[in-house]
N, CA, C and O atoms as CSV, one atom per row, in Angstrom:
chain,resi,resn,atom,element,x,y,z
A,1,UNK,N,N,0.841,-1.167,0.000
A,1,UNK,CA,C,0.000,0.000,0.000
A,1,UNK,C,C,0.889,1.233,0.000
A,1,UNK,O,O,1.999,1.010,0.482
A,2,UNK,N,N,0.637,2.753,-0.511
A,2,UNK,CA,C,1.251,3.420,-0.821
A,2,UNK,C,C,0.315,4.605,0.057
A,2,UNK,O,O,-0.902,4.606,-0.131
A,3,UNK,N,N,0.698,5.233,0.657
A,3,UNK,CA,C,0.262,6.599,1.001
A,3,UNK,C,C,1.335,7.508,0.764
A,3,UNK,O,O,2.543,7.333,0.923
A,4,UNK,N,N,0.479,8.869,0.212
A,4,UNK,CA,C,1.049,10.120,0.709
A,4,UNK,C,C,1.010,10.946,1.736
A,4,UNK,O,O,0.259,10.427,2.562
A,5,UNK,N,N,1.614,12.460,2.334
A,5,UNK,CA,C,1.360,13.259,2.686
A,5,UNK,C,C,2.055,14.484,2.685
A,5,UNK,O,O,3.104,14.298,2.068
A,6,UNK,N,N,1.965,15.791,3.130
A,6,UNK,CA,C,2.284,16.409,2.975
A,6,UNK,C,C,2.399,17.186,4.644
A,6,UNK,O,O,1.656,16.948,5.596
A,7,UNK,N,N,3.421,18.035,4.609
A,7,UNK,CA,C,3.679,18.627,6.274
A,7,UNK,C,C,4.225,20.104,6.057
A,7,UNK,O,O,4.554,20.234,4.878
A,8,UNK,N,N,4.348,20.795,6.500
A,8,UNK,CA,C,4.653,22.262,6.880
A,8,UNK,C,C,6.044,22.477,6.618
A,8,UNK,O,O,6.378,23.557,6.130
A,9,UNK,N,N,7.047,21.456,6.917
A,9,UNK,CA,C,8.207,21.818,6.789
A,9,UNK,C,C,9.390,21.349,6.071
A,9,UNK,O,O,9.007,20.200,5.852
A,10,UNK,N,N,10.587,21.417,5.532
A,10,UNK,CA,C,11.457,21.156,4.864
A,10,UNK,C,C,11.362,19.112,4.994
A,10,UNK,O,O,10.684,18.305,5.629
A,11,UNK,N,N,12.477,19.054,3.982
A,11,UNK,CA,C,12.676,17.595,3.645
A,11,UNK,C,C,13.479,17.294,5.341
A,11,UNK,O,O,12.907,16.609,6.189
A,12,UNK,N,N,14.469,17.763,5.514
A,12,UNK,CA,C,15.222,17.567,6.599
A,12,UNK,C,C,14.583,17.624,8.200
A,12,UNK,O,O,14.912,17.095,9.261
A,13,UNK,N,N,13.599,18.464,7.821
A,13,UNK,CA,C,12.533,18.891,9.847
A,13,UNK,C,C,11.444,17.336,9.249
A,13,UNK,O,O,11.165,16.411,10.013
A,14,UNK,N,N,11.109,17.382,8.152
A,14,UNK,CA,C,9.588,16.070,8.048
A,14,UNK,C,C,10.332,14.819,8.281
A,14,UNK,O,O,9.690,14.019,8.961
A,15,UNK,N,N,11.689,14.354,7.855
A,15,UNK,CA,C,12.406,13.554,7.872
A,15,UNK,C,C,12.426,13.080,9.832
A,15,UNK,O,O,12.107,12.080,10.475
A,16,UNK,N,N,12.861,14.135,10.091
A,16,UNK,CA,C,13.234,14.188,12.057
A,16,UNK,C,C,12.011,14.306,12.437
A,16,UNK,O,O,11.946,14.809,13.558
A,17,UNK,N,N,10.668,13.970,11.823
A,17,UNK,CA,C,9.085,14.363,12.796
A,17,UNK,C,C,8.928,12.614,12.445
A,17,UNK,O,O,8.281,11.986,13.282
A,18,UNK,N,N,9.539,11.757,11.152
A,18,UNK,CA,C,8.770,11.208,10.988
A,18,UNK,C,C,9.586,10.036,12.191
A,18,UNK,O,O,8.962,9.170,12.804
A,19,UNK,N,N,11.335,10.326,12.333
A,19,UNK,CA,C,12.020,9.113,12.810
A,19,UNK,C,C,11.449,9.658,14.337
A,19,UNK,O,O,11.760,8.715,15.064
A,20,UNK,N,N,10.979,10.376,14.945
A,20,UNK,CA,C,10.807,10.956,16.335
A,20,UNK,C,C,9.583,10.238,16.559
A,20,UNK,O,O,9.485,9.754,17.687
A,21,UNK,N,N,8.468,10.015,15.638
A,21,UNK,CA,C,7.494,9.250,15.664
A,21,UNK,C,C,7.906,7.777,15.669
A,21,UNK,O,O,8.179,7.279,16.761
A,22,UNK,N,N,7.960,7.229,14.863
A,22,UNK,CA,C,8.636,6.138,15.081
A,22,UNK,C,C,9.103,5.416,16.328
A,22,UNK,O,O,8.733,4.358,16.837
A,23,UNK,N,N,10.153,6.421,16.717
A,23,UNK,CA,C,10.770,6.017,17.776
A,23,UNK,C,C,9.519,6.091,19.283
A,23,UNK,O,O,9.360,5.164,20.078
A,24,UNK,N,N,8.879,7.262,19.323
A,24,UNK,CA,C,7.951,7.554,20.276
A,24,UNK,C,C,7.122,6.032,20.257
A,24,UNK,O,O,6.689,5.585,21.319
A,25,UNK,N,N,6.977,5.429,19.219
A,25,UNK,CA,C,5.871,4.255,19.592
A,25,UNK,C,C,6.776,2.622,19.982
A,25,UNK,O,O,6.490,1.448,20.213
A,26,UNK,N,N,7.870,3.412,19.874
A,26,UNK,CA,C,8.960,1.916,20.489
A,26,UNK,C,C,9.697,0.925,19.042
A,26,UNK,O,O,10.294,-0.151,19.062
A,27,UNK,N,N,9.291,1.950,17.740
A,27,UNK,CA,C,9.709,1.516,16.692
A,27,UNK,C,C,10.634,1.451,16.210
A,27,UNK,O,O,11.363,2.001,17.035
A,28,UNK,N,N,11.554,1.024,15.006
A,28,UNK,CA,C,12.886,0.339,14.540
A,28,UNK,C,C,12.998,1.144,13.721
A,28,UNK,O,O,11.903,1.578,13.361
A,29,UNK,N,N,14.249,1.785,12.982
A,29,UNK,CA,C,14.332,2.457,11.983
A,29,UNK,C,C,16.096,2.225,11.089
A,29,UNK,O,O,17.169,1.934,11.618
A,30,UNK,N,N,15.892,2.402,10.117
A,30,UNK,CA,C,17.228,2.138,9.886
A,30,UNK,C,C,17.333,3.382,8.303
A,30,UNK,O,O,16.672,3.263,7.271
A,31,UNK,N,N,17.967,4.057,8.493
A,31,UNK,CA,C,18.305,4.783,7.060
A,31,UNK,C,C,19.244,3.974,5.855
A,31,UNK,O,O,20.100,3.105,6.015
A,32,UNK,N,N,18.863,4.452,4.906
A,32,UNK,CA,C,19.004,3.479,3.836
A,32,UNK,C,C,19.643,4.655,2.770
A,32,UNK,O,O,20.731,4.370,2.269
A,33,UNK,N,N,19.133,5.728,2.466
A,33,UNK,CA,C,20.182,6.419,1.694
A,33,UNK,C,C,19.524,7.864,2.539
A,33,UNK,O,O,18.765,7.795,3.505
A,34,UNK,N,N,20.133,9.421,1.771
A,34,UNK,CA,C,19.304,10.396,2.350
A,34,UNK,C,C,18.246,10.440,1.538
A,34,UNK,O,O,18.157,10.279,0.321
A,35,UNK,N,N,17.194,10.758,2.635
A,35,UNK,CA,C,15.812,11.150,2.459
A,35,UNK,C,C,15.410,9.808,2.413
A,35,UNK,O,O,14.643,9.867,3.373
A,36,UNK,N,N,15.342,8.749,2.072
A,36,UNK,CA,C,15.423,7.219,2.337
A,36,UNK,C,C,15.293,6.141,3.713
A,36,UNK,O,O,16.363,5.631,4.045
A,37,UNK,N,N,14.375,5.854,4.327
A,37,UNK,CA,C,14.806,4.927,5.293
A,37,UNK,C,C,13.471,4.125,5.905
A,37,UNK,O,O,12.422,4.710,6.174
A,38,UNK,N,N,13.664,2.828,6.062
A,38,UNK,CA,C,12.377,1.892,6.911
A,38,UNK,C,C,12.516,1.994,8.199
A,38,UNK,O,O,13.539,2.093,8.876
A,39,UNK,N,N,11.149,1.958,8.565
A,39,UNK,CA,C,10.705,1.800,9.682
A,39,UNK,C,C,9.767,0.627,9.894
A,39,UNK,O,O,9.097,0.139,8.984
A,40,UNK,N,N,9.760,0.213,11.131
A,40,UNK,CA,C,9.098,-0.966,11.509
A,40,UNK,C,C,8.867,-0.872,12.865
A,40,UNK,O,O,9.719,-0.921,13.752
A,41,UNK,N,N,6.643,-0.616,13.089
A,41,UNK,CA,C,6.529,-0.657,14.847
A,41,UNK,C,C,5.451,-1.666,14.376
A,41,UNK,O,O,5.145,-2.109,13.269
A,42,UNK,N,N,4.840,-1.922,16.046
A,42,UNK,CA,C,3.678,-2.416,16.063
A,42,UNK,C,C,2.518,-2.092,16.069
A,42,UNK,O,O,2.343,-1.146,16.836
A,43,UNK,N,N,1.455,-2.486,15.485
A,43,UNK,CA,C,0.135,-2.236,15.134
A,43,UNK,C,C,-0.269,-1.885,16.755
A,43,UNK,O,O,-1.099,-0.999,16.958
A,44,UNK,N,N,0.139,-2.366,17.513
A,44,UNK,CA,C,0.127,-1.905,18.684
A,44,UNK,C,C,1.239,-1.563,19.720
A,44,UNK,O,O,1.593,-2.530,20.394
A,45,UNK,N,N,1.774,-0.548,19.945
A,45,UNK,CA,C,3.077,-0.663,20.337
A,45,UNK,C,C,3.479,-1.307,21.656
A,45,UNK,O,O,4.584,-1.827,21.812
A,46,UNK,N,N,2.491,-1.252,22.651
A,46,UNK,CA,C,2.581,-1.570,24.100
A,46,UNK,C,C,2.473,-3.225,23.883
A,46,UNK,O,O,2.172,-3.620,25.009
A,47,UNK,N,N,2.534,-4.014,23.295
A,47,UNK,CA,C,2.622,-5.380,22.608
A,47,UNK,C,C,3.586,-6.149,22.262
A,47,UNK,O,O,4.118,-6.098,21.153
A,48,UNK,N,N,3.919,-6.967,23.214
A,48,UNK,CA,C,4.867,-7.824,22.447
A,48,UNK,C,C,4.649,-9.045,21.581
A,48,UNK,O,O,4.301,-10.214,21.742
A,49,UNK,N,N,5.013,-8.240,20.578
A,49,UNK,CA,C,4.568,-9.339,19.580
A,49,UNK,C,C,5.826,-9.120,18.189
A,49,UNK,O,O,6.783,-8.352,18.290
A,50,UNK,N,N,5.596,-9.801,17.207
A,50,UNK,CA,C,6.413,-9.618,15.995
A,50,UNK,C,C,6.051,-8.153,15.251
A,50,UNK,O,O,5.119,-7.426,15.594
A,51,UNK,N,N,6.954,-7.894,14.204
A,51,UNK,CA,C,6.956,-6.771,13.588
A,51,UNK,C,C,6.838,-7.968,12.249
A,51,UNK,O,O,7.600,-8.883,11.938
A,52,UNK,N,N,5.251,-7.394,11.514
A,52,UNK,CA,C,5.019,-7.864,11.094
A,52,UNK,C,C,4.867,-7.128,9.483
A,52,UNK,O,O,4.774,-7.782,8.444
A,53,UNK,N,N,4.868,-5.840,9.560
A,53,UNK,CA,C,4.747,-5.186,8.689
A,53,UNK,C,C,6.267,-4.046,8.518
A,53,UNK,O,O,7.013,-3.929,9.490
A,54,UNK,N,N,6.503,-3.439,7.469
A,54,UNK,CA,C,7.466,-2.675,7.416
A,54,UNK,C,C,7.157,-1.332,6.732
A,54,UNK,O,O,6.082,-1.384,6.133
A,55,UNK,N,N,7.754,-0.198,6.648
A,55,UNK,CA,C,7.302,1.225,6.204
A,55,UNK,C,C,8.713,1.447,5.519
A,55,UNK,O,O,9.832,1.185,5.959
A,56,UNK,N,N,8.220,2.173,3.957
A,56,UNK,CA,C,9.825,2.463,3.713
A,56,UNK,C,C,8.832,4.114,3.182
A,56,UNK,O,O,7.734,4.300,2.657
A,57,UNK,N,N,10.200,5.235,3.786
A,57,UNK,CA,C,9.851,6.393,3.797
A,57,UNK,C,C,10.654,6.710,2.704
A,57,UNK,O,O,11.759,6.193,2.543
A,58,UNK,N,N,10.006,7.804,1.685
A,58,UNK,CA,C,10.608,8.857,0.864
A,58,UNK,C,C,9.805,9.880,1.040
A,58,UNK,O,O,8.620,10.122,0.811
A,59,UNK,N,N,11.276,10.779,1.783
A,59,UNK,CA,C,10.885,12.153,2.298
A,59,UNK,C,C,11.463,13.575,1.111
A,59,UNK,O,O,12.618,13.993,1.032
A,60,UNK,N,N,10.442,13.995,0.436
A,60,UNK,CA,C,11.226,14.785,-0.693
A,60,UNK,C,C,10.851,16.577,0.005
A,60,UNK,O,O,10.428,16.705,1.154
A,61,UNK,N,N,10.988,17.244,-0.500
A,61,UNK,CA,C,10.845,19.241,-0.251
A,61,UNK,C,C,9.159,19.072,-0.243
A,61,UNK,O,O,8.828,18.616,0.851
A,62,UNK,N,N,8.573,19.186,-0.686
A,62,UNK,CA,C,7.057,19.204,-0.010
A,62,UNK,C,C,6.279,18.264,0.123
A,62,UNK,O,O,5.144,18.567,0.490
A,63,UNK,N,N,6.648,16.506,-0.169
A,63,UNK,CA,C,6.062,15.652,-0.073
A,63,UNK,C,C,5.994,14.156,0.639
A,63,UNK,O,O,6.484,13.483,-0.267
A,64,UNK,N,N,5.752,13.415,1.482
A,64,UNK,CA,C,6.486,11.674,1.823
A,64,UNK,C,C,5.691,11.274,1.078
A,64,UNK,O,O,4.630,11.765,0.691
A,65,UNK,N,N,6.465,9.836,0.723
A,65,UNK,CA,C,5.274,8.482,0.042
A,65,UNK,C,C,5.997,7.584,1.339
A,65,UNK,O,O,7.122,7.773,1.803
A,66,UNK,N,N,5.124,6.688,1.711
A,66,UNK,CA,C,5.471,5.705,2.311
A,66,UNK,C,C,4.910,4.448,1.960
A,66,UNK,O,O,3.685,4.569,1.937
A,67,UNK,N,N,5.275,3.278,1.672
A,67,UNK,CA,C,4.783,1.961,1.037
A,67,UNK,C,C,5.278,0.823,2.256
A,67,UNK,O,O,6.377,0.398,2.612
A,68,UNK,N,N,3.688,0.543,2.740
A,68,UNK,CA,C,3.793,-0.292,3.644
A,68,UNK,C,C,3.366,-1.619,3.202
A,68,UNK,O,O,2.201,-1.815,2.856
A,69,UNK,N,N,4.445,-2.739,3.196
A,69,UNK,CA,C,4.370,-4.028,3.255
A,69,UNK,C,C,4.913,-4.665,4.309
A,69,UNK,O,O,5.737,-4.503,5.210
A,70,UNK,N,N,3.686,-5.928,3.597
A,70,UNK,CA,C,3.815,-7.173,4.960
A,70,UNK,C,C,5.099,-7.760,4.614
A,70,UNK,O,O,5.399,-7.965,3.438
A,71,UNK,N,N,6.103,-8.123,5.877
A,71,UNK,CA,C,7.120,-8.689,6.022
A,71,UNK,C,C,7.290,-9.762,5.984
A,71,UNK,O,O,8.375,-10.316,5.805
A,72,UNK,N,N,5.973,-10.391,6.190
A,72,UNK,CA,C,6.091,-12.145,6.285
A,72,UNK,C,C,6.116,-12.395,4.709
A,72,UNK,O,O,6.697,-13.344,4.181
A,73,UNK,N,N,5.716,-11.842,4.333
A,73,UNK,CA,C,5.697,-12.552,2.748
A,73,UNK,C,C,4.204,-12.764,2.765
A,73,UNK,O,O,3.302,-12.260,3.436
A,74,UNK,N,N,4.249,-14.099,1.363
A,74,UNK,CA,C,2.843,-14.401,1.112
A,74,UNK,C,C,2.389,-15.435,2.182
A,74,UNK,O,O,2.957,-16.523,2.282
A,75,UNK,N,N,1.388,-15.080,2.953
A,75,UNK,CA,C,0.522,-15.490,3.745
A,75,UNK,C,C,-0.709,-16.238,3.566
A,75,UNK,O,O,-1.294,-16.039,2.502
A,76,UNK,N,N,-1.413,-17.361,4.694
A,76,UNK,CA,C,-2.454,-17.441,4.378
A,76,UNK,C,C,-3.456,-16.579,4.706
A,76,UNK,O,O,-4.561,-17.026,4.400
A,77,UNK,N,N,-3.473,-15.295,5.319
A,77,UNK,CA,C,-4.537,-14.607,5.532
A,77,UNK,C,C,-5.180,-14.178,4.481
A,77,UNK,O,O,-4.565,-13.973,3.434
A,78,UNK,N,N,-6.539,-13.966,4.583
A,78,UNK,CA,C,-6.760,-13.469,3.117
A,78,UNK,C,C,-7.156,-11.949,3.520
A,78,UNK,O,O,-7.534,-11.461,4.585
A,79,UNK,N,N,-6.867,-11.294,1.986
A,79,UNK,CA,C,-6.684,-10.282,1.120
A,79,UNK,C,C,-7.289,-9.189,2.070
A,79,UNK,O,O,-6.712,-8.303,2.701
A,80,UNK,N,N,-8.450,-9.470,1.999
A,80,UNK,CA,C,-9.185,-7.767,3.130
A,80,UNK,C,C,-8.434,-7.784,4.339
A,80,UNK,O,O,-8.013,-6.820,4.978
A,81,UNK,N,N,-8.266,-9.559,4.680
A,81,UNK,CA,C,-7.733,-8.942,6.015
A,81,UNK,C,C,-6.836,-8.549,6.445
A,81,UNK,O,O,-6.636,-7.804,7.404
A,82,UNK,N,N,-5.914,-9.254,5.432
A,82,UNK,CA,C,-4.731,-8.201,5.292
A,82,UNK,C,C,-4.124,-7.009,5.185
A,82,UNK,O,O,-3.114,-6.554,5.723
A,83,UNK,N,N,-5.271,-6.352,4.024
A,83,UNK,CA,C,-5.521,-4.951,3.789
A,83,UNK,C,C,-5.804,-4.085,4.942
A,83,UNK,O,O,-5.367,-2.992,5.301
A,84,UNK,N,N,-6.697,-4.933,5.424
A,84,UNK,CA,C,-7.456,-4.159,7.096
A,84,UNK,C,C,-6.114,-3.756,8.024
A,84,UNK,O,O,-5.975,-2.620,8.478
A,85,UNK,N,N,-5.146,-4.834,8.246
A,85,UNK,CA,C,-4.299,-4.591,9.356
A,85,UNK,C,C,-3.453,-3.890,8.585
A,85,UNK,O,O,-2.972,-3.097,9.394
A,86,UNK,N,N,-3.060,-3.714,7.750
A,86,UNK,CA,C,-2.213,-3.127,7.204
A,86,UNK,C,C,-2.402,-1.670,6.840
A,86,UNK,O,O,-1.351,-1.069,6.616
A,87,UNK,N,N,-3.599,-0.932,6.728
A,87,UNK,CA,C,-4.337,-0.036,7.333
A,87,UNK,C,C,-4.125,0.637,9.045
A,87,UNK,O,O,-3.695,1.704,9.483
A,88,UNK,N,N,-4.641,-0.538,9.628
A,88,UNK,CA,C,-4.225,-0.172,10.990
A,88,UNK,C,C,-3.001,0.004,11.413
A,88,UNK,O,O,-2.785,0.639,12.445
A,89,UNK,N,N,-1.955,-0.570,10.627
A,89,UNK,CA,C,-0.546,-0.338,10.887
A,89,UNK,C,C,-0.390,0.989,10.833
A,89,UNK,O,O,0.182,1.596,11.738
A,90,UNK,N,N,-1.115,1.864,9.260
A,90,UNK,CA,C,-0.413,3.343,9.244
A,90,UNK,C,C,-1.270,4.051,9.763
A,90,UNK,O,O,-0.839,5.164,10.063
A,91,UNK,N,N,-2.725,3.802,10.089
A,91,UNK,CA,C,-2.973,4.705,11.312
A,91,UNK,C,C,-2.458,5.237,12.613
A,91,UNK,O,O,-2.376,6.356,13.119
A,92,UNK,N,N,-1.978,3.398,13.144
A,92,UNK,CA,C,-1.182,4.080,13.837
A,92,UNK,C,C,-0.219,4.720,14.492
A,92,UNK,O,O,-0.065,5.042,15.670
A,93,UNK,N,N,0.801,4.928,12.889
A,93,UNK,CA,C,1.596,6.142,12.992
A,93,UNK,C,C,1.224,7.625,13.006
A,93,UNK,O,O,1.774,8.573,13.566
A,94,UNK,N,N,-0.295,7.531,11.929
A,94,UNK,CA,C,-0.824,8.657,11.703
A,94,UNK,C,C,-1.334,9.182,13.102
A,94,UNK,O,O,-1.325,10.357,13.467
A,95,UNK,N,N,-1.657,8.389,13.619
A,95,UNK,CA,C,-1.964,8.583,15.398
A,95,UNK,C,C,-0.941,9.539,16.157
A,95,UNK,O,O,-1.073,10.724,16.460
A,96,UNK,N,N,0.518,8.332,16.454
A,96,UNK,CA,C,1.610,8.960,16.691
A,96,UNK,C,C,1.873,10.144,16.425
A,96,UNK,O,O,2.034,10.947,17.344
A,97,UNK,N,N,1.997,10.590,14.859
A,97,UNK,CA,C,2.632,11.861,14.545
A,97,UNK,C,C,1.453,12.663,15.062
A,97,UNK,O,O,1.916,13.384,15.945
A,98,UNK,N,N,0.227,12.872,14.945
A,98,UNK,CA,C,-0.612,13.656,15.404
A,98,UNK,C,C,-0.385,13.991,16.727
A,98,UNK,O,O,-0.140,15.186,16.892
A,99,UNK,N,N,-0.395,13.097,18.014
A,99,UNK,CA,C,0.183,13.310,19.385
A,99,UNK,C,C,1.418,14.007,19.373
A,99,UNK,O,O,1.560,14.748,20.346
A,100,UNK,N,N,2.544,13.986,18.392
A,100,UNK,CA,C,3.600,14.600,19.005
A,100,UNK,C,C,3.964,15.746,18.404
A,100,UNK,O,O,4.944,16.396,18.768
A,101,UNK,N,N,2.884,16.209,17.041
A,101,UNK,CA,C,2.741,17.429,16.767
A,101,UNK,C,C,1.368,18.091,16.620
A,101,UNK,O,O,0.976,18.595,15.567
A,102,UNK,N,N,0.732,18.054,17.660
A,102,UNK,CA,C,-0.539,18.533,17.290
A,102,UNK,C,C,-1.090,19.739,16.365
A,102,UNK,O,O,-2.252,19.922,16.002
A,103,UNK,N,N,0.079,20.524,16.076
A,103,UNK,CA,C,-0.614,21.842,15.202
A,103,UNK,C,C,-0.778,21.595,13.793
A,103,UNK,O,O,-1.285,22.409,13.021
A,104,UNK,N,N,-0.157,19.985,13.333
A,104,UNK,CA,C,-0.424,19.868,11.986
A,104,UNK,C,C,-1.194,19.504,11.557
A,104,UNK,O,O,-1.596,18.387,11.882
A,105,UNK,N,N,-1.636,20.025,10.880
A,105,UNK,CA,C,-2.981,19.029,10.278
A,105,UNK,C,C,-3.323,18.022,9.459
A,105,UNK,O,O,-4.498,17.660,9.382
């Protein structure tokens, strides 16, 4: 799955809102080139459980894409429900970043 968005500030400040999020929910991150890098939390963070899904960020001057896939590979779950959690995965980053910057919209 592919989302966009857009934020208030340079490639370099959206870059440091998005790894600050991340990290705030107990998540993994690893940079991969500049403006470039995955992340990986849990659909629930207070959870111990596997990291089951992964986020790879491209942070450009007014825009991110982020493309979240499942890590396990091909699965037997089927398709919606997959879709469903995988959904809930980037909500709740979209969650996260909202809590730790509330003035954005």
């Amino acid at each position: 799955m592919v989302y966009t968005f857009h934020t208030p500030w340079g490639a370099a400040d959206t870059a440091e809102a998005v790894k600050i999020t991340v990290e705030s929910m107990n998540g993994k991150i690893k940079e991969v080139s500049p403006g470039c890098f995955k992340a990986k939390w849990r659909i629930h963070p207070n959870r111990k459980s596997e990291f089951k899904y992964s986020c790879k960020f491209y942070v450009g001057e007014d825009m991110v894409r982020a493309i979240v896939k499942d890590s396990n590979g091909p699965t037997r779950i089927k398709r919606f429900r997959r879709l469903s959690r995988m959904m809930k995965y980037w909500n709740t980053f979209i969650e996260y970043l909202l809590l730790q910057y509330p003035d954005v919209e």
